[in-house]
KOLVEX-757369 format. One record per residue (C-alpha): residue number from 0; residue in three letters; x, z, y. Coordinates in steps of 0.1 Angstrom, whole numbers, plus 5000, padded with zeros to 4 digits. Layout:
+-----+------+------+------+------+
| seq | type |   c1 |   c3 |   c2 |
+-----+------+------+------+------+
| NUM |  ALA |    X |    Z |    Y |
...
+-----+------+------+------+------+
//
This chain:
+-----+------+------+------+------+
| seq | type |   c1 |   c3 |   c2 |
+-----+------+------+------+------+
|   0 |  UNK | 7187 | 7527 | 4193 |
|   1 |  UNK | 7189 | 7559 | 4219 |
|   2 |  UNK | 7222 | 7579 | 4205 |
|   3 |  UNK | 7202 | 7608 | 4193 |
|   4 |  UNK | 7185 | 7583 | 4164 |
|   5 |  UNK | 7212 | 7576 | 4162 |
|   6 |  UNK | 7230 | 7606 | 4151 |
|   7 |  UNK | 7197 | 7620 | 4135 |
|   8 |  UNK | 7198 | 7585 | 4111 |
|   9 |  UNK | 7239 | 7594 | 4102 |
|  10 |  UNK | 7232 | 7630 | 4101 |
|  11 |  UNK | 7204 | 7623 | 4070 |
|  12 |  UNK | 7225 | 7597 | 4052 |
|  13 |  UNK | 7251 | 7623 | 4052 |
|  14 |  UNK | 7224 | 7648 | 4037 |
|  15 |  UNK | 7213 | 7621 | 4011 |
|  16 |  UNK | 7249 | 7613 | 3999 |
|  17 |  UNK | 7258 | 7655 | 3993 |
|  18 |  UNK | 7225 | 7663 | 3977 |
|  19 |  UNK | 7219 | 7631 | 3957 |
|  20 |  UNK | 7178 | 7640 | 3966 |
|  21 |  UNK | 7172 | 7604 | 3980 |
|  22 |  UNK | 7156 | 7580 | 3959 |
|  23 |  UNK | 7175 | 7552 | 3968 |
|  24 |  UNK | 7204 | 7569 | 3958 |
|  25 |  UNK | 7194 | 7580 | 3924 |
|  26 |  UNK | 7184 | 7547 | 3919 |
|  27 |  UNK | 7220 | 7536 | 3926 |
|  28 |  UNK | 7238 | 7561 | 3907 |
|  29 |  UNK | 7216 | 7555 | 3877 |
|  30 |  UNK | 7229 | 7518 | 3879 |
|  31 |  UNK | 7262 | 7520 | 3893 |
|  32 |  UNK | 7277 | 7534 | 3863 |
|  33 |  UNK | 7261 | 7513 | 3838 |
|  34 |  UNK | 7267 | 7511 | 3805 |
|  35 |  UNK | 7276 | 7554 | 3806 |
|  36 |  UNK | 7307 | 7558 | 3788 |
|  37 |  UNK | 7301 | 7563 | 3747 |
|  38 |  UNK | 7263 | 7546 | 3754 |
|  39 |  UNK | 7265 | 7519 | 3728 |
|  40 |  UNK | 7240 | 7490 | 3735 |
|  41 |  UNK | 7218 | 7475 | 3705 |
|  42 |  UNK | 7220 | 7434 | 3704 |
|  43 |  UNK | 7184 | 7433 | 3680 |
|  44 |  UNK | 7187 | 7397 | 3661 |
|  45 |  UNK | 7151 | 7391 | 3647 |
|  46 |  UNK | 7162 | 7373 | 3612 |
|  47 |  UNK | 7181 | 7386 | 3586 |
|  48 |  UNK | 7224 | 7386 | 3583 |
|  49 |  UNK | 7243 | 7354 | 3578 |
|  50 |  UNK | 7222 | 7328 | 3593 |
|  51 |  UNK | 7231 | 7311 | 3630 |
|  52 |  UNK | 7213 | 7338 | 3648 |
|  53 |  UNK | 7232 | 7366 | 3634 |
|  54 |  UNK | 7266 | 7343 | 3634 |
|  55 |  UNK | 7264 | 7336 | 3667 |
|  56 |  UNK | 7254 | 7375 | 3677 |
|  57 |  UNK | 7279 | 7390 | 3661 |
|  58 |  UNK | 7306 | 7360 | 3678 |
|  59 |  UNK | 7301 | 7372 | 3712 |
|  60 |  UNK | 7295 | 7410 | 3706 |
|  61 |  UNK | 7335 | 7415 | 3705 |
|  62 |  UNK | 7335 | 7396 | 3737 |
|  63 |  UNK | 7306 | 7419 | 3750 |
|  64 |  UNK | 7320 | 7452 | 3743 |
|  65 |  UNK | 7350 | 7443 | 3759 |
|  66 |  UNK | 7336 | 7430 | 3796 |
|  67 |  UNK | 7306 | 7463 | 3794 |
|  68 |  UNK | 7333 | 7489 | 3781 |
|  69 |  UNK | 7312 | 7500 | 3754 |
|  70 |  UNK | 7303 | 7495 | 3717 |
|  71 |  UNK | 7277 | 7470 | 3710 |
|  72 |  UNK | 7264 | 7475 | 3681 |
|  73 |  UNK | 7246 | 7439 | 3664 |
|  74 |  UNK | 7210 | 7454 | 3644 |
|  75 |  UNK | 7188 | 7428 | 3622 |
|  76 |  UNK | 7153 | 7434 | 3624 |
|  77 |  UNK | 7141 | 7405 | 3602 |
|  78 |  UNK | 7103 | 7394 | 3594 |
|  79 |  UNK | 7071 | 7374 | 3606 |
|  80 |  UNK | 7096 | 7346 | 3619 |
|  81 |  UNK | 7112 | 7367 | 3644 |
|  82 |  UNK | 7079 | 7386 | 3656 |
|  83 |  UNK | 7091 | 7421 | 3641 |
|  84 |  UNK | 7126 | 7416 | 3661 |
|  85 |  UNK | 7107 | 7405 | 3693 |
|  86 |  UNK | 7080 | 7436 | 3695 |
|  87 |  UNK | 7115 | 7457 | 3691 |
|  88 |  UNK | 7131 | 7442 | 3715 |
|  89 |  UNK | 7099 | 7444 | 3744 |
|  90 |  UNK | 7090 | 7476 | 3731 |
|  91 |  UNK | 7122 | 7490 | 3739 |
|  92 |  UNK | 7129 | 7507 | 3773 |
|  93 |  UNK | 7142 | 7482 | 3801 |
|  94 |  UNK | 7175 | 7502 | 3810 |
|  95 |  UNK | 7198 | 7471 | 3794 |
|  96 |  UNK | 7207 | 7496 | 3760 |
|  97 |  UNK | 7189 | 7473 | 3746 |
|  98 |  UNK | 7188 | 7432 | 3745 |
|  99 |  UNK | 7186 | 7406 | 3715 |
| 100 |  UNK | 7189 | 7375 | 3706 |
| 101 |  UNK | 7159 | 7349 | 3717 |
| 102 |  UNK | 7152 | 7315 | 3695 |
| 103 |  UNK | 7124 | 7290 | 3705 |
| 104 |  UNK | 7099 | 7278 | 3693 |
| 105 |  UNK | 7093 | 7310 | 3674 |
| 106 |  UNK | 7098 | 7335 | 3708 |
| 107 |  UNK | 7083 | 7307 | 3726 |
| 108 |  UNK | 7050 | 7298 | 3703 |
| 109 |  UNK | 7041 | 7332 | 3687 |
| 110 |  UNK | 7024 | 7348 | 3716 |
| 111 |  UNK | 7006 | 7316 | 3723 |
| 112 |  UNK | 6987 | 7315 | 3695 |
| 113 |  UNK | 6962 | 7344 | 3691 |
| 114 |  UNK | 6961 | 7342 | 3651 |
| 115 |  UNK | 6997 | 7359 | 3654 |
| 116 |  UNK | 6986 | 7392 | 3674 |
| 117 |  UNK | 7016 | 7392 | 3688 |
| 118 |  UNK | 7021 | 7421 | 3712 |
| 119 |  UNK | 7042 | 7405 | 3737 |
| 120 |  UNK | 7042 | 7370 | 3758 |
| 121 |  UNK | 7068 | 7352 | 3783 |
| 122 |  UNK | 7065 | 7378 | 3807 |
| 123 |  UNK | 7076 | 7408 | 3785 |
| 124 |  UNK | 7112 | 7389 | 3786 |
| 125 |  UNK | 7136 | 7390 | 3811 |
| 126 |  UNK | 7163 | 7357 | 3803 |
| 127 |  UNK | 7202 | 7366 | 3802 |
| 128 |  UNK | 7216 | 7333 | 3795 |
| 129 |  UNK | 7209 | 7303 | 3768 |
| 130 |  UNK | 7244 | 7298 | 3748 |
| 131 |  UNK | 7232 | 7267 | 3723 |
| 132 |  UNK | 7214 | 7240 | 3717 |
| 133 |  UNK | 7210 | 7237 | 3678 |
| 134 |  UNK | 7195 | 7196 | 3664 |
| 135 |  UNK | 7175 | 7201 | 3632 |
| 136 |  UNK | 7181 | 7184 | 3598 |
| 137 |  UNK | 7164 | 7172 | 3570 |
| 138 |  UNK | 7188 | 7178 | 3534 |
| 139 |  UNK | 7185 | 7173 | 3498 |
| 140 |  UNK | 7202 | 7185 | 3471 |
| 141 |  UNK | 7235 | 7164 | 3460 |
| 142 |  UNK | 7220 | 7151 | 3429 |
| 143 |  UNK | 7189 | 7142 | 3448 |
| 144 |  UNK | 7177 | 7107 | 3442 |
| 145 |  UNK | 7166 | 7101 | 3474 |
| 146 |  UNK | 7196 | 7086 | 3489 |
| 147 |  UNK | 7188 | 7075 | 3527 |
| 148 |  UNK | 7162 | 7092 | 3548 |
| 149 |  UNK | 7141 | 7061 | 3548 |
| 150 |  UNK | 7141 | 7067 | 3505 |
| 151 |  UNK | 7126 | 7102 | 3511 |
| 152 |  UNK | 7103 | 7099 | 3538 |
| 153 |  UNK | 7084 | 7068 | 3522 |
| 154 |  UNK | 7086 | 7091 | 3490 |
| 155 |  UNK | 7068 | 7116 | 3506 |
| 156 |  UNK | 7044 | 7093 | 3525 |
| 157 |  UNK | 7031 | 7077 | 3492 |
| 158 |  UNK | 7025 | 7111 | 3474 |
| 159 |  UNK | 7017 | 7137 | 3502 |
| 160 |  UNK | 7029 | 7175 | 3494 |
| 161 |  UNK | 7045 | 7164 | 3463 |
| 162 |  UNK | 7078 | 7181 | 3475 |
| 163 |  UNK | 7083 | 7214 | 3491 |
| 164 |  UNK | 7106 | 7221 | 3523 |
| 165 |  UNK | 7120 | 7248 | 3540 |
| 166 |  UNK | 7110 | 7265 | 3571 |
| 167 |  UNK | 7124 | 7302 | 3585 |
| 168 |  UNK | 7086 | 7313 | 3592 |
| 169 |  UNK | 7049 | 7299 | 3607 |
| 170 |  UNK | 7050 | 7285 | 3637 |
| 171 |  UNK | 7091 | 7282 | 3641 |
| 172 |  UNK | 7113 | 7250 | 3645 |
| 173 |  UNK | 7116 | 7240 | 3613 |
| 174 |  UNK | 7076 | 7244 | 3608 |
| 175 |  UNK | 7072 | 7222 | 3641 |
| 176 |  UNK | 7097 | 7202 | 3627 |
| 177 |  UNK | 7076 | 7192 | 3594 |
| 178 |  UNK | 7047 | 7185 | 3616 |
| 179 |  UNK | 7060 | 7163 | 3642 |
| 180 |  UNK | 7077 | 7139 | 3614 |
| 181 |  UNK | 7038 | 7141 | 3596 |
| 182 |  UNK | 7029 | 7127 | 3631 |
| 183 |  UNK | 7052 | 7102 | 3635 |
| 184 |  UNK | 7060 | 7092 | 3603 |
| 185 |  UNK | 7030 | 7100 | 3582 |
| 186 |  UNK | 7055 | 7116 | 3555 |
| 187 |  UNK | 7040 | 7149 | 3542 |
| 188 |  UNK | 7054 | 7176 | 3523 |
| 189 |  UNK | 7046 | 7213 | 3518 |
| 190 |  UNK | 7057 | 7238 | 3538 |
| 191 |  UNK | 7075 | 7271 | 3522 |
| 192 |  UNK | 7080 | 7302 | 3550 |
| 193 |  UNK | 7110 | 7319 | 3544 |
| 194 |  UNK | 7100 | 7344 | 3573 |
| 195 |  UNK | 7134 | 7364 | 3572 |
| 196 |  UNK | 7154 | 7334 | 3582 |
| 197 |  UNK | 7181 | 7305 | 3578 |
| 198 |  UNK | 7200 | 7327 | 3550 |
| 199 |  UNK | 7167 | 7333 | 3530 |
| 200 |  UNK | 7153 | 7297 | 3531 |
| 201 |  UNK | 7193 | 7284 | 3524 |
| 202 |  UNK | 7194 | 7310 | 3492 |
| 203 |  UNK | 7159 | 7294 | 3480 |
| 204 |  UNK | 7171 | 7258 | 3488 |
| 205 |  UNK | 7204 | 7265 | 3465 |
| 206 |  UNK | 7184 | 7280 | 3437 |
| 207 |  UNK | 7168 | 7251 | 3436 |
| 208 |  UNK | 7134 | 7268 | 3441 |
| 209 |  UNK | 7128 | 7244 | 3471 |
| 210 |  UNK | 7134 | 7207 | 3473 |
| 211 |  UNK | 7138 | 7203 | 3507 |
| 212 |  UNK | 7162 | 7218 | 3533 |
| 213 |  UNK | 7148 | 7217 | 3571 |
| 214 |  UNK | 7173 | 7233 | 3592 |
| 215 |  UNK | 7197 | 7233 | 3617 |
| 216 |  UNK | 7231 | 7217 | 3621 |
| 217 |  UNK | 7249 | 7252 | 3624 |
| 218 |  UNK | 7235 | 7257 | 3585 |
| 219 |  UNK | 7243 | 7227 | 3569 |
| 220 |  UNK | 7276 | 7220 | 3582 |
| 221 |  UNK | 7296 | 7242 | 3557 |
| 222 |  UNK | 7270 | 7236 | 3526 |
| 223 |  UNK | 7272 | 7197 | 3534 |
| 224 |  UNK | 7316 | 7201 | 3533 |
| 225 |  UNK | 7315 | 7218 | 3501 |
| 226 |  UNK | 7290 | 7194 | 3483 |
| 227 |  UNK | 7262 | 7217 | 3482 |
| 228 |  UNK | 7237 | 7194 | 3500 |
| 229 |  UNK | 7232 | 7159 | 3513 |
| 230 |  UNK | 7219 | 7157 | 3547 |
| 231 |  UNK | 7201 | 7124 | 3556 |
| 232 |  UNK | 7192 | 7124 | 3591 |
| 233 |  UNK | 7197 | 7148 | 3625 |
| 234 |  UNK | 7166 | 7149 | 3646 |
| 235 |  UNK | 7188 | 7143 | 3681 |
| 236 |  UNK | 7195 | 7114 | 3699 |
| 237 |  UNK | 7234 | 7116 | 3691 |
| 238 |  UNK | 7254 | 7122 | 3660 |
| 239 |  UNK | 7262 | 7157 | 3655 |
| 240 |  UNK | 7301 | 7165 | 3658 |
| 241 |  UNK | 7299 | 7183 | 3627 |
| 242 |  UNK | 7280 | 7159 | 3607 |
| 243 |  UNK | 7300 | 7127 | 3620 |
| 244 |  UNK | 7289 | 7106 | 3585 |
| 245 |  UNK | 7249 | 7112 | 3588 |
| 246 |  UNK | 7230 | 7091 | 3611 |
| 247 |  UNK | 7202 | 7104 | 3636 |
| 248 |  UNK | 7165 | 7101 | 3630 |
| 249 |  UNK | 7167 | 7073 | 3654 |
| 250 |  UNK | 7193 | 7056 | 3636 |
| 251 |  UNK | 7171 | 7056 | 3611 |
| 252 |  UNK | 7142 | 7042 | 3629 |
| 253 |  UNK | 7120 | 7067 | 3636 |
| 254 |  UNK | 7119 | 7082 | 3674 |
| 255 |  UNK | 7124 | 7118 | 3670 |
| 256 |  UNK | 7140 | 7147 | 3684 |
| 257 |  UNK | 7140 | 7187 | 3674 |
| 258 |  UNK | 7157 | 7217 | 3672 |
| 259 |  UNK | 7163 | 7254 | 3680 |
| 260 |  UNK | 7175 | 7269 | 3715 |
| 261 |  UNK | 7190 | 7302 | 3713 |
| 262 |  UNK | 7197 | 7327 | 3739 |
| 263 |  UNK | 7199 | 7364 | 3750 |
| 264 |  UNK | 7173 | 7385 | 3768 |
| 265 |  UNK | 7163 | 7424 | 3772 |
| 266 |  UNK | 7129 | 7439 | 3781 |
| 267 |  UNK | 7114 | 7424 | 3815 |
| 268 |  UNK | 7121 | 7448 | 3842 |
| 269 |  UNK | 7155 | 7457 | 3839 |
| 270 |  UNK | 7173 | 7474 | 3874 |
| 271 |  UNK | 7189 | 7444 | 3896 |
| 272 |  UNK | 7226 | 7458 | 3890 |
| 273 |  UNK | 7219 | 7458 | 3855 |
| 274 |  UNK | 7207 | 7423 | 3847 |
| 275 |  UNK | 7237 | 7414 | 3870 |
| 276 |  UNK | 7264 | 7429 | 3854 |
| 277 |  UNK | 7246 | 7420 | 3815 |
| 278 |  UNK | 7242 | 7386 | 3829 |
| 279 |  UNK | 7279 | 7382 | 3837 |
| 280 |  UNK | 7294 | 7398 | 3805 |
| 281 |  UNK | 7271 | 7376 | 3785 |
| 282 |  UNK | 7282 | 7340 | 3800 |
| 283 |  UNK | 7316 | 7355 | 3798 |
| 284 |  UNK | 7309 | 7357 | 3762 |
| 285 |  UNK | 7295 | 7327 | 3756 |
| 286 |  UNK | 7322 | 7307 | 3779 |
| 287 |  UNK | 7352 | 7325 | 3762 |
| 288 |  UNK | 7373 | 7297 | 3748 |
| 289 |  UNK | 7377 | 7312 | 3709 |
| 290 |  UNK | 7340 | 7316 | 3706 |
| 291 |  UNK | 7329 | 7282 | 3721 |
| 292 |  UNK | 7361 | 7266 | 3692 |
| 293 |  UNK | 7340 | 7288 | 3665 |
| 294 |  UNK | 7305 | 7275 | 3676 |
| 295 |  UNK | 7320 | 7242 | 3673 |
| 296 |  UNK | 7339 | 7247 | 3639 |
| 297 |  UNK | 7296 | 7260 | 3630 |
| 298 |  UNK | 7287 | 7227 | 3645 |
| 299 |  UNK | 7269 | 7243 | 3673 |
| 300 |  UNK | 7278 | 7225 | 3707 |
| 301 |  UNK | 7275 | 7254 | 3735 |
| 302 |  UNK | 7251 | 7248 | 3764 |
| 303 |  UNK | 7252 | 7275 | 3789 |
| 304 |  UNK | 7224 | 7284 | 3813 |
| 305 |  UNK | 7221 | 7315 | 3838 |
| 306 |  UNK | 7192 | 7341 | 3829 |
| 307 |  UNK | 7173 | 7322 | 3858 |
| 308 |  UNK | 7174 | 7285 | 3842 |
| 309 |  UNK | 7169 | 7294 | 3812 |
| 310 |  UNK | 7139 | 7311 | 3824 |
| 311 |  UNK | 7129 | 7281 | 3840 |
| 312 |  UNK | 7137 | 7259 | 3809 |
| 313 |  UNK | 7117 | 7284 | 3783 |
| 314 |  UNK | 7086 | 7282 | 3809 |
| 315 |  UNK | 7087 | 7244 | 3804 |
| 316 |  UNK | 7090 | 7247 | 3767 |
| 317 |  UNK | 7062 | 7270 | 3773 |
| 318 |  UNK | 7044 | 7244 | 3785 |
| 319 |  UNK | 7055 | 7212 | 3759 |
| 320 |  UNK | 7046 | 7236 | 3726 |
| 321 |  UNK | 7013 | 7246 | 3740 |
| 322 |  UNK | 7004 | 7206 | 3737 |
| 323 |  UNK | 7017 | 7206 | 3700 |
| 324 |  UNK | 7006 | 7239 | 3685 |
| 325 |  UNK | 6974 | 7223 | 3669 |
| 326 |  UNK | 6993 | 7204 | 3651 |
| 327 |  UNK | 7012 | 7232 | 3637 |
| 328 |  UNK | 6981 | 7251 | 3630 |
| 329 |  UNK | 6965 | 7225 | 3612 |
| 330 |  UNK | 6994 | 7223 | 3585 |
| 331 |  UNK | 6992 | 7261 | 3581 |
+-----+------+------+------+------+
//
């Protein structure tokens, strides 16, 4: 480059860094400094307080405000299993103020399925990092006759929709649950949507106003210790380290496998610099040693995954719910 480019080239930089007027620059200093000091950030679960979601939110928040240097402030938009908390979430401005809590199948299935009218789809997410893996169980109540899952699913295979179960909404993994055990088993029941989440459908199942618990290892562990329920059967392929006594669906004979993956995300399109330093603070939350012991002590085993596999692995859960769905929809 001839040397007056050369000095013309240094002589704008120079112009750029004392005025700020560069767009490139603005761009920079809008990111550089991100979060701005006394900026709190909003962590929106979509289900109500007290359920896995909102237990394992408000574990890594401390952790949060700590590596980001500001408050982070855990808000529960509950309803439509998880839509209302979703269409927050993608509504909200792509600047990283604001990122939430994502569980499939309901983030994954809702905007797949027109009936919902959900206002978002896989796109309208940006992936931080997946923190668990959660297996889902069947449970009774501790007085329940039915004393192996073999007892209950044969109950419920000679008189279809006799008993009620749980789920935390349409079209979430307890619902999906229900319908692949109709599948493979041919056992029936009838499905009650608690659409504000774990806490709700848990409250129901301890009134007794339900007869059957579907949910997920992290929500049984404690009610199973203290007597409340009886769990029969995990749907994974290994005993759960919680629940060392109760066998696995395939234990039991039947070949099935479900349960809920839960992660972070914000609004698709956040700045580079951004994603990178929310991406970082949240695996450092997630890999910190005190919340992976608490997970545990919830029964929740953590499985970490960058913002860009689990990306990947929600587009191919994308793909496996589309091929179910129908039979989702047909127990509705």
């Amino acid at each position: 480059m001839p040397r007056t480019r050369i000095v013309a080239a240094f002589a704008a930089a120079a112009l750029i860094g004392l005025t700020g007027c560069g767009a490139n620059a603005g761009a920079a200093n809008n990111t550089a400094d991100f979060p701005k000091k006394g900026k709190s950030i909003e962590l929106i679960v979509a289900f109500s307080s007290g359920g896995a979601v909102d237990t394992a939110a408000r574990l890594v928040q401390p952790i949060l405000e700590k590596e980001l240097g500001t408050n982070v402030e855990v808000i529960n938009k509950p309803g439509a299993g998880g839509q209302i908390g979703y269409t927050q979430l993608t509504s909200a401005k792509p600047d990283g103020y604001t990122i939430g809590a994502t569980g499939s199948p309901s983030v994954v299935v809702s905007p797949l399925d027109p009936a919902r009218g959900a206002k978002y789809t896989r796109a309208s997410f940006q992936p931080l990092g997946r923190q668990v893996i959660d297996p889902t169980v069947i449970a009774v109540q501790p007085d329940s006759p039915f004393k192996t899952l073999k007892d209950l699913l044969d109950a419920a295979k000679a008189n279809p929709k006799s008993m009620t179960a749980s789920t935390t909404g349409l079209q979430t993994g307890e619902h999906f649950a229900l319908a692949q055990l109709q599948e493979t088993t041919g056992a029936e029941f009838a499905p009650v949507h608690f659409s504000e989440g774990a806490s709700q459908a848990t409250t129901a199942f301890l009134g007794k106003h339900v007869d059957i618990l579907v949910a997920n290892v992290s929500d049984v562990t404690d009610l199973s210790k203290q007597g409340k329920a009886r769990v029969l059967g995990v749907m994974t392929d290994e005993r759960a380290p919680s629940l060392p006594d109760v066998p696995t669906f395939k234990e039991s004979g039947y070949e099935l496998t479900a349960g809920t993956v839960r992660g972070y995300s914000a609004p698709a399109g956040l700045p580079e610099a951004v994603a990178t330093k929310l991406e970082a603070a949240i695996q450092k939350a997630i890999e910190d040693p005190t919340v992976v012991k608490k997970m545990a002590d919830l029964g929740l085993q953590t499985s970490y995954l960058s913002g860009k596999d689990y990306g990947d692995f929600w587009a191919s859960q994308e793909e496996d719910f589309k091929k179910v769905l129908p039979l989702v929809q047909k127990t509705d």
